[in-house]
C-alpha positions as CSV (number, residue, x, y, z in Angstrom):
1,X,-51.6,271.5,169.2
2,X,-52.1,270.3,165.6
3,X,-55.9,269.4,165.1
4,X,-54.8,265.8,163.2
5,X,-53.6,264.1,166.7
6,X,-55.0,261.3,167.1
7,X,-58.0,261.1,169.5
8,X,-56.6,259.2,172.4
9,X,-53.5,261.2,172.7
10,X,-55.5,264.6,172.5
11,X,-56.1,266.5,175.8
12,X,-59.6,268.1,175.4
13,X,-61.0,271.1,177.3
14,X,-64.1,270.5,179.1
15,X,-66.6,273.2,178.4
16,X,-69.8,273.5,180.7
17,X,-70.0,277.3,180.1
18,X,-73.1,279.3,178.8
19,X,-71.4,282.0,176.1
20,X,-72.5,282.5,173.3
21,X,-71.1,280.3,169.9
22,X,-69.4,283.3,169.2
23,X,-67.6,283.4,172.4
24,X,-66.6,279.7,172.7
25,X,-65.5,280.1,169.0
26,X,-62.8,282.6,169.9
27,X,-62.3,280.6,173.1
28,X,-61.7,277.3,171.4
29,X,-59.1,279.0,168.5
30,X,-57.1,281.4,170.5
31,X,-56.2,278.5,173.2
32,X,-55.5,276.0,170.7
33,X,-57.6,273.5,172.8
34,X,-60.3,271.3,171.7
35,X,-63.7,271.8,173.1
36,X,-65.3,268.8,174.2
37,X,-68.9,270.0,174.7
38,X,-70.4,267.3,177.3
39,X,-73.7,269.2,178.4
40,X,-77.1,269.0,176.2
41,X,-77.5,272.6,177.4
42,X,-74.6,274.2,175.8
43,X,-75.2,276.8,173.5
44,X,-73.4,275.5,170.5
45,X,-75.2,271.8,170.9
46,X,-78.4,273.9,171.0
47,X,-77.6,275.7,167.2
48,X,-76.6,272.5,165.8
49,X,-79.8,270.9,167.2
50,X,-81.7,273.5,165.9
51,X,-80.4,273.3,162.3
52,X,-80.1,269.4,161.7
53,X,-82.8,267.5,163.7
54,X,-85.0,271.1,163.8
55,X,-84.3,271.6,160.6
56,X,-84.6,275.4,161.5
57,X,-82.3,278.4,160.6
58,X,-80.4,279.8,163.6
59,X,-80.6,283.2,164.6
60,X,-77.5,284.1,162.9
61,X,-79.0,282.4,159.3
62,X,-76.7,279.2,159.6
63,X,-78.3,275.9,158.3
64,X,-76.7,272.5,159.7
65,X,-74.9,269.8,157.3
66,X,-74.7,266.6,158.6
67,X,-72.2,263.8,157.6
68,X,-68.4,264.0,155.7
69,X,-69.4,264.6,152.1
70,X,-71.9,267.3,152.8
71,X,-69.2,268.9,155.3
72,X,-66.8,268.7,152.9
73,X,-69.2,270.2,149.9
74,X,-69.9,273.1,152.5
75,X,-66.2,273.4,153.1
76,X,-65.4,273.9,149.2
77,X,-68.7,276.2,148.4
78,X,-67.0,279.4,150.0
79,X,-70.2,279.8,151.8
80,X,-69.7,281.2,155.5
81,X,-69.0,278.2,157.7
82,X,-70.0,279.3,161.8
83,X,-68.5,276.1,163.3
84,X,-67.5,272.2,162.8
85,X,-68.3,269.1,164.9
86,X,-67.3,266.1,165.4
87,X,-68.3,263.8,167.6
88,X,-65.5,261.0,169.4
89,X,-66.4,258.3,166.9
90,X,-66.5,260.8,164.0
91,X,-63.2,261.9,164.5
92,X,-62.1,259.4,161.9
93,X,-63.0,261.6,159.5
94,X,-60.7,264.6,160.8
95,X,-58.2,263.3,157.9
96,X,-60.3,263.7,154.8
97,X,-61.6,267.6,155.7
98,X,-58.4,268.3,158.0
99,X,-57.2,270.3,154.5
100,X,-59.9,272.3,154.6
101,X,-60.1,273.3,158.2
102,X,-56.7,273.7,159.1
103,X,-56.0,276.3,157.2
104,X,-55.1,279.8,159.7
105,X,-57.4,282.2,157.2
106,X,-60.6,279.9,157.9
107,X,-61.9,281.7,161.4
108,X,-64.0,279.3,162.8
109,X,-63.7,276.4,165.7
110,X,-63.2,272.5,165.6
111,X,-65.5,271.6,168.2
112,X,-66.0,268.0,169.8
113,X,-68.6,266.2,171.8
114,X,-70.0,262.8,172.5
115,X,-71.1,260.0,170.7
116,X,-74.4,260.1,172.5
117,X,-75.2,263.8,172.2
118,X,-74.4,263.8,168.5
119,X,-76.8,261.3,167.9
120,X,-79.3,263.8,169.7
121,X,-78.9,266.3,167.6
122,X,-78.2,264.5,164.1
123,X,-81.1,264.2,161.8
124,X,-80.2,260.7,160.4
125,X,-80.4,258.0,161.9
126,X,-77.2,256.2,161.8
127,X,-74.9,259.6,162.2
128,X,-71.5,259.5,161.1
129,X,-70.2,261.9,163.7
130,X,-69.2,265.1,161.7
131,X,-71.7,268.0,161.3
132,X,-71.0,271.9,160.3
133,X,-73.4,274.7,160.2
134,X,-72.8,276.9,157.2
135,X,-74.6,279.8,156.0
136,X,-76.1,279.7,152.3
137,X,-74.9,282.3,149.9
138,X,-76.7,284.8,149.3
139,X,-77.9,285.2,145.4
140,X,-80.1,289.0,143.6
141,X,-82.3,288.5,140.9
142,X,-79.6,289.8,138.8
143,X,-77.2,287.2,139.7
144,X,-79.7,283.8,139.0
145,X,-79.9,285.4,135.4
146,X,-76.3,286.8,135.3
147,X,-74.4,283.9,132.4
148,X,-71.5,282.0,133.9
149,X,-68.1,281.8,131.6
150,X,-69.2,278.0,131.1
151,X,-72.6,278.5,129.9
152,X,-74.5,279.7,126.6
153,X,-76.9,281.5,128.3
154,X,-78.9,281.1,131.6
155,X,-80.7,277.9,132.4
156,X,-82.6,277.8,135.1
157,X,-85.1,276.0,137.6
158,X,-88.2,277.6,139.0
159,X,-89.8,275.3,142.1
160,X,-93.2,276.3,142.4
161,X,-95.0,274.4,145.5
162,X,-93.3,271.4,145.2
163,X,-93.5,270.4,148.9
164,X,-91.3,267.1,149.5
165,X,-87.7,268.1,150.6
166,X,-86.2,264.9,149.1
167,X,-87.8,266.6,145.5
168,X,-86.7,269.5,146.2
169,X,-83.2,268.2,146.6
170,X,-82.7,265.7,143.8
171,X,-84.0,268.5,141.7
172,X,-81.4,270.9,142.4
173,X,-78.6,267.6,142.2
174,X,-80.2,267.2,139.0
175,X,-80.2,270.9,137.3
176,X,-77.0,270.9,138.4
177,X,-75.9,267.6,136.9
178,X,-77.0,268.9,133.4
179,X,-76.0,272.7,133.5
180,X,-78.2,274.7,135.3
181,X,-77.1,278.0,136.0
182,X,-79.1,278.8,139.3
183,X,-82.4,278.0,140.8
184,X,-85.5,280.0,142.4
185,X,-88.2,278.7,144.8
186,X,-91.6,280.2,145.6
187,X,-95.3,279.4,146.5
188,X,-97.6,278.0,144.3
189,X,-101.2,278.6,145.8
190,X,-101.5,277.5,149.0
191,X,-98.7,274.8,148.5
192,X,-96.0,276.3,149.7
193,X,-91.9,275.2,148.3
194,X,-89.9,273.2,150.9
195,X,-86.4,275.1,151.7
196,X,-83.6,274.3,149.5
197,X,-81.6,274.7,153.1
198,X,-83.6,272.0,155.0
199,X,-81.1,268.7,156.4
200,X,-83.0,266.4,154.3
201,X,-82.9,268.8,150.8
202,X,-79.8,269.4,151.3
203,X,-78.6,265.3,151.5
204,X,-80.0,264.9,148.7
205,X,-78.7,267.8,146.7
206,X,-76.0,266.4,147.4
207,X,-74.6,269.8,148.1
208,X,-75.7,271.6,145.3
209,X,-77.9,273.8,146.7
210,X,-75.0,275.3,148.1
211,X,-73.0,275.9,144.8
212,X,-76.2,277.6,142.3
213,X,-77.0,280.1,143.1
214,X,-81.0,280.0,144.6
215,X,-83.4,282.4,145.4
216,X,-85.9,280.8,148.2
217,X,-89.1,282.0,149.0
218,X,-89.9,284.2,146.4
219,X,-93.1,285.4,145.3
220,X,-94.1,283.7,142.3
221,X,-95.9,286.6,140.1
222,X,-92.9,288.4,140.9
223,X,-90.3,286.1,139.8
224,X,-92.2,284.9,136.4
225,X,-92.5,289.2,135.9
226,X,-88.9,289.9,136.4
227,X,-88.2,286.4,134.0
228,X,-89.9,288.1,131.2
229,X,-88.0,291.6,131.8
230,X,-85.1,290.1,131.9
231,X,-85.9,288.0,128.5
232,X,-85.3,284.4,129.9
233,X,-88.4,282.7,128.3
234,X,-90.6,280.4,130.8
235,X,-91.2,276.6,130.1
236,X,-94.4,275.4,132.3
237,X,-93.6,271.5,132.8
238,X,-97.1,270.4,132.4
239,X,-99.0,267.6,134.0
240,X,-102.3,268.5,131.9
241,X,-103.9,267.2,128.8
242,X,-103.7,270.0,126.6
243,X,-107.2,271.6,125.7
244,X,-106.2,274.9,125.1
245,X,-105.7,274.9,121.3
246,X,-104.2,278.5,121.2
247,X,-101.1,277.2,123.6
248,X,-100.5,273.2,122.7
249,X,-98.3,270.7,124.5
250,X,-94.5,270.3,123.2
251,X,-92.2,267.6,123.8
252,X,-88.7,268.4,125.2
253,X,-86.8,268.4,121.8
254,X,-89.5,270.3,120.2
255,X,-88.0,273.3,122.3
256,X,-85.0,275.4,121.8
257,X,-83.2,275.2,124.9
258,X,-79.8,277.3,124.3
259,X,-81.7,280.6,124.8
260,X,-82.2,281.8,128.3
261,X,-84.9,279.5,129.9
262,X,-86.5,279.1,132.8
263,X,-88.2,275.5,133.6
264,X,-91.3,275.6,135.7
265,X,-91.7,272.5,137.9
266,X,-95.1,272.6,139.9
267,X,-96.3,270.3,142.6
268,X,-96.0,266.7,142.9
269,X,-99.8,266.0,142.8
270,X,-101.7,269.5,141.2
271,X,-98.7,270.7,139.2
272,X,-98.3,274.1,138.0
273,X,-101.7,276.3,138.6
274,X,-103.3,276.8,135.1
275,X,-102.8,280.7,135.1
276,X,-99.3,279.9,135.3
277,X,-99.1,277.5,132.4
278,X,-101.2,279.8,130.4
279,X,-98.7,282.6,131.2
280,X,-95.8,280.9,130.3
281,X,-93.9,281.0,126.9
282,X,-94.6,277.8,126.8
283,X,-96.2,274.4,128.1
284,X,-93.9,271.2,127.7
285,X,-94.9,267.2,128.7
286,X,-93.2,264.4,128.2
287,X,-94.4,262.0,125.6
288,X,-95.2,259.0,127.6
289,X,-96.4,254.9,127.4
290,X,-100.3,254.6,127.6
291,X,-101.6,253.9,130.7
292,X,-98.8,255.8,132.2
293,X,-100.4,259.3,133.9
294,X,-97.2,261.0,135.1
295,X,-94.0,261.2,136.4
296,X,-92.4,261.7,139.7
297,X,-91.8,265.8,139.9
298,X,-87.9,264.9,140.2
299,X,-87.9,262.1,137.5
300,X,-89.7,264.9,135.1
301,X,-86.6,267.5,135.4
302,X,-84.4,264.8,134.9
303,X,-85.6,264.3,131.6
304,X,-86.3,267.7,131.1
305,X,-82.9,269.2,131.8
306,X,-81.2,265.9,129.9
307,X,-82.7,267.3,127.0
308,X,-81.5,270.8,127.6
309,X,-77.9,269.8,128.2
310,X,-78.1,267.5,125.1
311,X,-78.3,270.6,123.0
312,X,-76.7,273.0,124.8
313,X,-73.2,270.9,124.6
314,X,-73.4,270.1,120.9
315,X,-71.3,272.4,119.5
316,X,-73.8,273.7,117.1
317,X,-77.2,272.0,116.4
318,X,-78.8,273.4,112.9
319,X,-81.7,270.6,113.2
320,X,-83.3,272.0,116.5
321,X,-85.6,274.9,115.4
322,X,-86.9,277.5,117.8
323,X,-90.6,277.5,118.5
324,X,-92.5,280.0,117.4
325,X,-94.2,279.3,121.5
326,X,-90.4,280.8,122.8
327,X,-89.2,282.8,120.0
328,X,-88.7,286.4,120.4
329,X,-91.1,289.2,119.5
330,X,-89.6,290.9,116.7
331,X,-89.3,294.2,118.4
332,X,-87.3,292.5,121.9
């Protein structure tokens, strides 16, 4: 039965068993009927409830994406995708993903339910009836500071404790925006990074977090020690007056962006721990109106990463001088 049909002429399959996702999903695509899940208790209900409104990995490492455009990034990000829903209402937007569903090489099931238990498991609250649970890709080291066809050289966004997922996500939409080449997140203290994966991160990534490659949940002295191996020089986005006179303050164009960088974004409130700005190649704040203490975290990379895009897509820029803060020891 072709999976376009219109809702009231489609016969749907009522399932109240207990099998696993796995089960149902060969179930559901051998028989060519469509599930229509009516019990809270099912099984696949469960996963999607655990990913969107839990905000929780499943067992199997899926993460839940809630609403047509995010389905529809998943869908195009050639990450893993487990299973689709859509609830009776949502069916509507069948059309828009139905050519990236139908296809017979994509091995996973079309699975309905009802308006009411959708909104039990959806995270927002006015769902728009279409949900997927996809599983991140999964990014080495050595591919966050591998350089794409389409870049210069690596550019790249560190999150170190920045705790608010909505951040966390308009940061990644950002990097991306502008050229960033992949992304890493990691403790900073005792403020820990929210995932990258989470419902609300993800809406407003926008999807992105699902197209850079990311490394979540990495040790921070680690990462900034594998950085400097690799030679991708660290910028600390400061929030500090600077009173060390041996490492001073830059502003964004001051900095030579079209080497391999890495730009350290801290938390929203503390910022980057001082051993970390110390350690870094070098410390960078944004020249701003008096009176003015700081920016939002997001807001900052914005700027930040403007400025590195601005340069990195001139076609050559003889004017912008690297600092002797990120140049290279002769001997590198």
């Amino acid at each position: 039965m072709p999976l376009g049909i219109g809702l009231n002429n489609r016969k749907f399959a009522t399932l109240h068993m207990m099998a696993t996702p796995g089960k149902v999903a060969r179930s559901a695509r051998s028989t060519g009927d469509t599930a229509l899940l009516t019990s809270r208790e099912n099984r696949w209900l469960k996963e999607f409830r655990m990913a969107l409104r839990g905000g929780l990995t499943t067992e199997n490492g899926f993460v839940g994406v809630e609403g047509p455009r995010l389905v529809e990034e998943a869908l195009r990000s050639g990450c893993r995708i487990q299973a689709v829903l859509f609830s009776e209402s949502g069916e509507r937007h069948h059309e828009r993903l139905s050519p990236l569903i139908n296809p017979a090489e994509m091995a996973f099931p079309i699975l309905r339910t009802t308006d009411r238990l959708f909104e039990g498991l959806a995270d927002t609250e006015h769902p728009q009836g279409v949900a997927a649970l996809v599983h991140p890709r999964e990014s080495s080291f050595d591919d966050l500071v591998r350089t794409p066809a389409s870049a210069c050289s690596p550019l790249l966004v560190v999150l170190a404790g920045v705790q608010d997922p909505g951040n966390v996500g308009t940061i990644l939409r950002t990097a991306a925006a502008f050229g960033a080449t992949g992304a890493a997140t990691a403790a900073s203290g005792i403020s820990g990074t929210a995932s990258p994966f989470s419902p609300k991160a993800l809406r407003a990534s926008a999807g992105a977090a699902l197209h850079l490659p990311v490394l979540a949940g990495m040790s921070l002295s680690i990462l900034l020690a594998q950085l400097k191996v690799a030679g991708v020089r660290t910028l600390a986005s400061s929030v500090h007056d600077s009173r060390d006179t041996t490492q001073p303050l830059f502003a964004p164009w001051e900095l030579d962006w079209c080497q391999p960088v890495a730009l350290l974004v801290g938390n929203e409130g503390a910022g980057l721990p001082e051993e970390v700005e110390r350690s870094a190649d070098a410390r960078i704040r944004i020249p701003m109106a008096t009176g003015v203490e700081s920016l939002n975290a997001a807001a900052a990379a914005a700027v930040l990463f403007y400025e590195a895009a601005r340069q990195r897509n001139s076609v050559a820029a003889p004017h912008i001088q690297e600092s002797t803060a990120v140049r290279r020891p002769e001997n590198s």
